[in-house]
N, C-alpha and C positions, 0 to 999 in steps of 0.2 A: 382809271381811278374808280373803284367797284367797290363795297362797302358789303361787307361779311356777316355770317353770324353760324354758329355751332348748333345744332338743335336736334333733340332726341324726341321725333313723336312718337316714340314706345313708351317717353317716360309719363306720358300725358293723355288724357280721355282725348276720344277721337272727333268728341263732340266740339272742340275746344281748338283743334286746327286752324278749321278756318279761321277764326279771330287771330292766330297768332299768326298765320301767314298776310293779312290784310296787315295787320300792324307793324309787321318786318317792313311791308311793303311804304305802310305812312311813315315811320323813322328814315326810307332813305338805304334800308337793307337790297341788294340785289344779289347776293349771291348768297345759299344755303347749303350747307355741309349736315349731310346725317350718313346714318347706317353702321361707322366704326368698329361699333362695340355691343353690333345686336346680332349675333349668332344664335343663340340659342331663344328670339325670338324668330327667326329665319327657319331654326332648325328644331323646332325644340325635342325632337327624339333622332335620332338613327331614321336617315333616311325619309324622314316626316315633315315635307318643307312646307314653309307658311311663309307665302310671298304676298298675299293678296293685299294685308297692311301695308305694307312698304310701298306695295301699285298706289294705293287711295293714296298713303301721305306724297308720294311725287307728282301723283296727279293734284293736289290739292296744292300743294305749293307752286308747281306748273301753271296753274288756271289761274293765279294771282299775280303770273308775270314773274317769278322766282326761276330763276337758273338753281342746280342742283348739282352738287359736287356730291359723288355716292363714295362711300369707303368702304372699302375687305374690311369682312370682320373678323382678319386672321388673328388680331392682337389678343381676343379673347377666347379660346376655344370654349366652349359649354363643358359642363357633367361628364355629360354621360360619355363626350369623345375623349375626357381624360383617364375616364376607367375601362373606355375601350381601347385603348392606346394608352396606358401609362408610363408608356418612356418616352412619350412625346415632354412630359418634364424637365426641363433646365435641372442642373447640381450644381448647389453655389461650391465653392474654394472650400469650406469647412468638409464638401462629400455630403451636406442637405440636401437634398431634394427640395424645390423650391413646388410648393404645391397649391392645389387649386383653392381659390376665397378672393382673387382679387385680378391682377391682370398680366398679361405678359408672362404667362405661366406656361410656356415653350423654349425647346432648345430648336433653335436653326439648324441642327447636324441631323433631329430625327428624321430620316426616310419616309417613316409611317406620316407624321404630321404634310410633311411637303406634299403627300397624294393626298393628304384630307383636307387641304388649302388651294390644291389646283382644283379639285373635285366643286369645291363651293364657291372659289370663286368663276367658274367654268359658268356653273349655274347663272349665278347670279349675270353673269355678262351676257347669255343667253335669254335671259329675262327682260334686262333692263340697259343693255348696250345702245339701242338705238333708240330710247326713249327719247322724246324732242326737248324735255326738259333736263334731261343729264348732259350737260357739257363738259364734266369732268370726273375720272375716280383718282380717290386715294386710295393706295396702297396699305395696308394695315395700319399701324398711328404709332408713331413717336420711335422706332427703332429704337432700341439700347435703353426706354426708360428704366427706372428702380434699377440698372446694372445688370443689362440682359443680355448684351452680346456675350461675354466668356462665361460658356457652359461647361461644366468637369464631367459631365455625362459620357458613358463607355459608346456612344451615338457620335459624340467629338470627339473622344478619342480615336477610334475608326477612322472618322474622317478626315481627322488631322494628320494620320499615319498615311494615309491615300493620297493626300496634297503634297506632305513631303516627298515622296516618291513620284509625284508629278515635278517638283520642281528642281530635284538631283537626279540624276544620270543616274549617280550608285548612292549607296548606303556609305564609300569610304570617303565620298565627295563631299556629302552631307556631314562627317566626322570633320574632315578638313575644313570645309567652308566654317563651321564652327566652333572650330576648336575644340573638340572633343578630347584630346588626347589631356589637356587641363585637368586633372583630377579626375584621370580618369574614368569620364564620361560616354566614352565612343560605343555605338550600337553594333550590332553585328547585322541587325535587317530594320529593314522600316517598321516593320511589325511591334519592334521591342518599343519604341518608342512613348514613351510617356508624357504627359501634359506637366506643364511647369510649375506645378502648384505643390504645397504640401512639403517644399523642398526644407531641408534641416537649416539653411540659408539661402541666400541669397540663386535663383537659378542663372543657368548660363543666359547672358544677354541675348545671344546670337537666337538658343532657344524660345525666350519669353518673345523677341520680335519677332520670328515664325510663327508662333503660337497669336499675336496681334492679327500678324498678317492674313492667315489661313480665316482669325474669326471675322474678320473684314471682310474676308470674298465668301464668307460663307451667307453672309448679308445681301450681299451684291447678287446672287444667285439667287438666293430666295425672294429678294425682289424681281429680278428679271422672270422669276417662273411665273409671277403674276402679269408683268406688264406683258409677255408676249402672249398671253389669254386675252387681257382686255385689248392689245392693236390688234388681233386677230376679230376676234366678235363684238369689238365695239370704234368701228374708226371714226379720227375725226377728233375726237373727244382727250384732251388734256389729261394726261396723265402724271399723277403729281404722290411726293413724298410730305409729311411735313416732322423735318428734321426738328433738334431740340437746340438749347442755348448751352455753349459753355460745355459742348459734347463732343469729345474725340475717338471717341472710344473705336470707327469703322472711317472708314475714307470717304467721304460722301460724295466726292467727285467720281469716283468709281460708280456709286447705286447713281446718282445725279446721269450718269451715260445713258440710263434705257428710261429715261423721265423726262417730258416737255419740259415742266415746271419746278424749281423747286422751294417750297414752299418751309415756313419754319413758325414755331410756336415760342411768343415771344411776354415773356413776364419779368419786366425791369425790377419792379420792386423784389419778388421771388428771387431773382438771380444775382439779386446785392448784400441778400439776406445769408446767401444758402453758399456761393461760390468765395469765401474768404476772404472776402474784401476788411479794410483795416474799420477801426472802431469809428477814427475819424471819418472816414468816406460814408461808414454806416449810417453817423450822424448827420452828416452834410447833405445827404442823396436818397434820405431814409424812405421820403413822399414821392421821389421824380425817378427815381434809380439812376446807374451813373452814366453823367453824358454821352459819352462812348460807347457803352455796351449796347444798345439798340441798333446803333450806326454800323458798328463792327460786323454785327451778324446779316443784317442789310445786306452792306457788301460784301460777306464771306458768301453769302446766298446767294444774291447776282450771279459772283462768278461761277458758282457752281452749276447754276442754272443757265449758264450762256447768255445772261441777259433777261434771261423771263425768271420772277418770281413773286411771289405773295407770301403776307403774312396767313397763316391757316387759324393759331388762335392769340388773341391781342387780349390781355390782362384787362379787363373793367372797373377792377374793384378791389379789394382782399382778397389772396388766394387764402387756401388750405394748407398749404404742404412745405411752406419755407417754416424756420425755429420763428418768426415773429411775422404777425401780416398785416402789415398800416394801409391804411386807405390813400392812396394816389391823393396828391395836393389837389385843389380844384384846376380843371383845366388842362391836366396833364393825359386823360383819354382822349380827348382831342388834337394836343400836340402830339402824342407817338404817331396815332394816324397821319398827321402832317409829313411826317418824319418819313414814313414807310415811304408815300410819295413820292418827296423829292427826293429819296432815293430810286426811286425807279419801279415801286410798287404796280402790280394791276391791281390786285387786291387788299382789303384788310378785314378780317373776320375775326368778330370777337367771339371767345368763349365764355359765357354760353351764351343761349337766349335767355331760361329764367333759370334762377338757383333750383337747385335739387334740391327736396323736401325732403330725401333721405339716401341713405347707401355713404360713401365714402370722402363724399364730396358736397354735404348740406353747407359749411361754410366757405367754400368757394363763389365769390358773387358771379353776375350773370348781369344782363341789361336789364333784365326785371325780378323783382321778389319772387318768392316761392309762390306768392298769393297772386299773380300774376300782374302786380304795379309797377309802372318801372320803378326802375334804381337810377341811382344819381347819373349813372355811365350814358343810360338812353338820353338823357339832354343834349349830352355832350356828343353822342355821337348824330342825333338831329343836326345839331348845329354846324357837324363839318359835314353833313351831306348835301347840307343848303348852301357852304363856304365852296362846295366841290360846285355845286349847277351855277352858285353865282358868279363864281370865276372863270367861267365859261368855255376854260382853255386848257390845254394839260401842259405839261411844264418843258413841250419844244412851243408853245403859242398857238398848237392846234386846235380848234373845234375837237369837243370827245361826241363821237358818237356813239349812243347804247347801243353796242352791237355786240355779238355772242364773243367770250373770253376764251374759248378753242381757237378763235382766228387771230396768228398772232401778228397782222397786218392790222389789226379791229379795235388793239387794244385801247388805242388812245395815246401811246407812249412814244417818240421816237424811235427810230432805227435804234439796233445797238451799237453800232458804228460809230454812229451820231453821238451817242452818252458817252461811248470812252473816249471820241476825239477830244474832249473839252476836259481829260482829267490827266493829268500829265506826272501823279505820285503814283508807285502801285508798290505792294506787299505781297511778297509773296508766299506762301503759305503753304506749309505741306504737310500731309497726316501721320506719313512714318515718319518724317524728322519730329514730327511733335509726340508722336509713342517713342522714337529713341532717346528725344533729350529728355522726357519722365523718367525713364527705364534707367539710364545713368547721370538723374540729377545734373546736364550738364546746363541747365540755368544758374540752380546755386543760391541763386538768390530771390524769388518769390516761391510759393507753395507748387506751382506746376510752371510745364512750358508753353500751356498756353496761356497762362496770366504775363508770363514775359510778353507774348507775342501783343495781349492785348494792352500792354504798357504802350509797344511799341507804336501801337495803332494808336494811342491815345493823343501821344507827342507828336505823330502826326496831322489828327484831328484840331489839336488847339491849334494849331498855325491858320486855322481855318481853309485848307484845301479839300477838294475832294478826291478821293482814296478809293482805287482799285484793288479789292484782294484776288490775287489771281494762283491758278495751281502751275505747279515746277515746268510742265509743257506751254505755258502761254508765249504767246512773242511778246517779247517788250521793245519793239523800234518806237513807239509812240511815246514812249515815259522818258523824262526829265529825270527824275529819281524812283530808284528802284530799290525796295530793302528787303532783307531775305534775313529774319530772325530766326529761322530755323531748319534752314538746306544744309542736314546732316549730310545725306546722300546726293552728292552730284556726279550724273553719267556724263556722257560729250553730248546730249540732247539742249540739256543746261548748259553746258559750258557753251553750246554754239547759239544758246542766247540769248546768252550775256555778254557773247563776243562784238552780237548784233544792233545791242543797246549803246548807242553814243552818250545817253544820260549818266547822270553818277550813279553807281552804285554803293549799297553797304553790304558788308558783311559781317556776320554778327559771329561771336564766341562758338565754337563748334560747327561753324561751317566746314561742308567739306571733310569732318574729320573721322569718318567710319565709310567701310563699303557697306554692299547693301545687306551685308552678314554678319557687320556689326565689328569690323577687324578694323586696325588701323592701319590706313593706307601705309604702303615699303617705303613713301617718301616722304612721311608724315603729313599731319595736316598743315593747311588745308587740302590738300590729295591737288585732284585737278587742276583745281583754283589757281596753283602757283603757276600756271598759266596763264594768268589773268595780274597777280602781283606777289612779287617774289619777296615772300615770309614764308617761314615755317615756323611751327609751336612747337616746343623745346618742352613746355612743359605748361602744366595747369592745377591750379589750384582755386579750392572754397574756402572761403574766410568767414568768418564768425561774423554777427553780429555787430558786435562794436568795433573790428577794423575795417575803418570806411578810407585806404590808402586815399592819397589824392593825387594829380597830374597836371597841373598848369599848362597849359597852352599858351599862343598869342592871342586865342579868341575868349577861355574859360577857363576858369579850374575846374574841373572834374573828378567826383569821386565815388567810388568802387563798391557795388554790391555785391558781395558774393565772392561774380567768377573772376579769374583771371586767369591770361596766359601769355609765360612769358615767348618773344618773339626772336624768332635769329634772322635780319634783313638787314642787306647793305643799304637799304633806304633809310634815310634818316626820321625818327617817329616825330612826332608833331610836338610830344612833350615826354618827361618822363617822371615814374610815379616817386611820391617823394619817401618812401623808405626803402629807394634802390642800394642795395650793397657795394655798385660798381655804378660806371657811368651808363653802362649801358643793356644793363641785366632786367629793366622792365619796362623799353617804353612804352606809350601809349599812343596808339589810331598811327596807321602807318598808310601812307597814299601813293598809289601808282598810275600816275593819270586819271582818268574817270573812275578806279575805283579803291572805295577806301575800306580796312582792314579793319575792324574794331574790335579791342582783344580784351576786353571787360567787360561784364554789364556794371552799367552805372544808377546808382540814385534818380530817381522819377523826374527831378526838376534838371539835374543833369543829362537827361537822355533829352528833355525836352530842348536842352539848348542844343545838342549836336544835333541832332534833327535839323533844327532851323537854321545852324548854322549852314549843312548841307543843302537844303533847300535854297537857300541864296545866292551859293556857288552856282547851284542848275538852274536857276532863272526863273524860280517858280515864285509866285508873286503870292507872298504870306500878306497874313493879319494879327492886329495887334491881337494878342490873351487877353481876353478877360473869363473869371473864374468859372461862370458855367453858360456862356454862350457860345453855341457853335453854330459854324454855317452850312450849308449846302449851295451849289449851284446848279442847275439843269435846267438843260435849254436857254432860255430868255429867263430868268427868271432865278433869283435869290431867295431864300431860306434862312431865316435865324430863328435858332431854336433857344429861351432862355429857363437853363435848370434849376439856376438860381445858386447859391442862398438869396443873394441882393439883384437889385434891381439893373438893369443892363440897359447902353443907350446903342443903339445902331445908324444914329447919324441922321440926315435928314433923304430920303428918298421918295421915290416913285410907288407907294404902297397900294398896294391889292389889297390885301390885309395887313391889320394891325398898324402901329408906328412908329414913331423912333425910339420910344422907351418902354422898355419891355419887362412887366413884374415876372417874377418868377411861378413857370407853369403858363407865360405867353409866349408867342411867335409872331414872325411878321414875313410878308411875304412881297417881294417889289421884282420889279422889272430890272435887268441888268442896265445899266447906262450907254 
């Protein structure tokens, strides 16, 4: 449990270092992130490198006991490499040229660019590889921010023609697998091929998720041509991405394969403001952001990360860049930090150290003012560095010892064995079913599909359990309950295990219901599945708005957002919706032993009760709701986190920290019984 911070000494007299690494050091900071997005202090001409700053600043942060996480400054190329190279430019959907003044001003597909990012990060690994105080790089910074993976540049289209032709035999396979012959679509060579944009409607789907797919690995490639420079010239040393919130746009478990760590940048209030959330939740969650969303990325991280991961930047203050930016309730820069923990954090570092004084980001806060006093955030995060040394213990009840965050026996954290025995829910999560259910709206009923999936996560969360999000190849013999909101695509990999899981499973609307080329399976959906429980979907429909059908059960009435579909199984359904035309034209949630079918998305508080209702059948030992308190457990050791509005009691325990009544924007921390 290691305590972060972001810090640009290019943006600061060099005189002024020292003070500011002595001062990381008295707040309780131990881990430093620079370098990102300083190219053109590195390079500032063609060929003209200027290293010897960046030497002083690591040495100087070194000599104060500061560990050093270095970044590729691929995110930003300089000037002069864009006018020496200018088809290293991204083209948005309109055929703009998205051009240089700001950041992320490259397409992944250029050629040129990839040898002018191995070339400097080559250098740069050569330099400062074995330096005693770099324990860690990043990789360029934020993937896909501003909408940067789908580029329309004739560099992707090139490449995109080349991939397809890696992953079809022929050109007439590629027409079939697709459906080409649909209006007329079918190519004569891979060459002809064109990118999915710009279409007079709608493009073929099979297309547009090719066109997903290919910009995914073109990611995963361009990070691996970095990581295998730095484990060549730099071993030993943590290798890390740090992904973004509420981002789907590349498979991160695919780039997460050639990364130790994966790390992700995490701003609650930002992400409440900016990702669609309702009016009401804006007003309820406006100072803490919403209970789930920090937890969800946590564990979507984890798993990505196989267990190891950190926050890279932690919201301190007001951002810049959401439509409204409130100041964090008092108390809440200290609970996310808690939060990241006991989820399994080594790390948490906030962005930044002081505000910028100028460029694009002067009202984005920082731990200290521009004038170099802190800000409200540095109290707060004193305070949980003194809560981290006084609690002596990290969250299996071990002694932490300061030892370097490359050694992932050093961390302080239990085995990862160890975390997942003790979590018996997991979610599981996948990138292409979450680009296909966008792609054909098969949620239906929230803005995307991964606002469904984080619904899903949420009704799991209130039960108070802890929650595994795991990718489509995980095992699941250890889980109790298993839910799968968005396995479009299941091979026999999946199905053999899910065969393997005794717990219950769910399955959600659109499982199973497209191959990987986006066709409906010959035996309809759910395809495979009906291997598992014999339904098939007859059909599927979106509902407006105001038809919220409903379904009585024995346990709930339930009622209907959006999707539905109806089902043809000799199983008898649980209930059925109540403006069925026949008896038996729409039931609802159909069960076949351990796993059950669920053929609608429902209403928030309705999902929250089949959740729990399912979780009591699997043996998994829930907790009462209350409105913004959630728990965590790990190791020895319980977690309540309170979001508020009102004030929360957690009963009378064994307290570490905090007590039984908790205002809103506190936590408390006790020993399990």
């Amino acid at each position: 449990m290691k305590l972060g911070v972001c810090y640009y000494p290019e943006h600061w007299p060099r005189s002024e270092w020292a003070e500011h690494a002595s001062s990381m050091v008295e707040m309780g900071i131990k881990v430093v992130r620079i370098g990102e997005f300083a190219w053109s202090r590195l390079e500032p001409a063609d060929g003209e490198l200027s290293f010897q700053w960046l030497q002083d600043s690591i040495d100087c942060l070194g000599n104060a006991g500061l560990e050093v996480v270095l970044g590729t400054p691929t995110a930003t190329p300089p000037k002069w490499l864009v006018d020496k190279t200018p088809d290293i430019l991204a083209v948005d959907q309109w055929g703009q040229q998205r051009r240089f003044g700001s950041r992320r001003h490259y397409c992944f597909s250029s050629p040129g660019y990839r040898q002018e990012c191995k070339r400097i990060v080559t250098l740069l690994a050569k330099q400062f590889g074995r330096h005693p105080s770099v324990v860690a790089w990043q990789t360029d910074n934020e993937y896909g921010c501003h909408d940067t993976i789908f580029s329309y540049s004739e560099a992707a289209r090139l490449a995109f023609s080349q991939w397809c032709s890696r992953q079809y035999a022929d050109i007439d396979q590629l027409n079939q697998r697709w459906g080409n012959v649909f209006w007329s679509m079918e190519y004569n060579d891979f060459a002809d091929i064109e990118l999915p944009v710009s279409t007079v409607t709608e493009a073929n789907p099979a297309h547009t998720l090719a066109f997903w797919r290919f910009s995914s690995d073109q990611v995963a490639s361009f990070n691996k041509l970095q990581t295998d420079i730095l484990r060549e010239l730099s071993p030993g040393r943590a290798l890390v991405h740090n992904y973004m919130g509420n981002f789907t746009d590349f498979d991160h478990y695919k780039v997460a394969k050639d990364l130790d760590v994966a790390t992700w940048d995490n701003y609650p209030l930002g992400f409440l403001d900016r990702d669609g959330n309702c009016d009401e939740d804006l007003q309820r969650w406006y100072r803490t952001g919403h209970p789930d969303s920090s937890a969800m990325h946590h564990d979507l991280y984890r798993g990505a990360g196989r267990g190891r991961w950190w926050v890279m930047e932690q919201q301190p203050g007001p951002v810049n860049w959401a439509a409204h930016n409130p100041s964090p309730l008092p108390g809440m820069v200290r609970l996310w930090g808690w939060e990241a923990f006991a989820h399994g954090a080594e790390v948490v570092s906030y962005f930044r150290w002081q505000q910028a004084p100028f460029a694009q980001e002067q009202l984005h806060s920082g731990l200290r003012l521009p004038d170099g006093r802190n800000d409200t955030a540095a109290g707060e995060v004193a305070t949980l560095s003194k809560e981290i040394a006084r609690l002596g213990a990290n969250t299996s009840g071990q002694r932490i010892d300061d030892q370097s965050i490359d050694d992932p026996a050093a961390t302080g954290q239990p085995p990862v064995a160890a975390v997942l025995s003790e979590t018996k829910v997991a979610i599981m999560f996948d990138y292409v079913g979450n680009a296909m259910q966008d792609i054909a709206n098969f949620s239906g009923a929230t803005s995307t599909a991964y606002a469904h999936f984080a619904e899903v996560y949420s009704a799991c969360r209130r039960c108070g359990v802890n929650i595994d999000i795991v990718p489509a190849d995980a095992p699941l013999q250890q889980y109790a309950l298993v839910l799968l909101p968005n396995m479009v695509v299941v091979n026999e990999q999946v199905l053999a295990s899910l065969r393997n899981c005794a717990g219950h499973i769910i399955l959600f609307p659109g499982s199973g219901s497209r191959s990987a080329d986006f066709a409906t399976p010959e035996n309809l959906a759910p395809g495979l599945l009906k291997q598992l429980i014999d339904v098939t979907v007859t059909r599927s429909e979106t509902l407006p708005a105001f038809a919220k059908p409903s379904a009585t059960t024995d346990e709930h009435q339930y009622h209907v957002r959006g999707w539905r579909e109806r089902i043809d199984s000799p199983i008898e359904p649980s209930g059925y919706f109540d403006d069925s035309w026949d008896d038996d034209s729409w039931g609802f949630h159909y069960r076949q032993k351990n796993i059950h079918y669920l053929n609608a998305t429902l209403q928030p508080q309705d999902l929250d009760a089949f959740v729990r209702h399912r979780m009591v059948e699997a043996g998994v030992t829930v907790r009462e709701a209350q409105q913004g308190l959630r728990y965590r457990e790990s190791g020895q050791m319980v977690f309540a986190f309170n979001y508020g509005p009102d004030q929360a009691e957690v009963g009378k325990q064994d307290f570490l920290i905090g007590n039984s009544t908790l205002n809103p924007g506190e936590l408390a921390i006790w020993h399990k019984p």
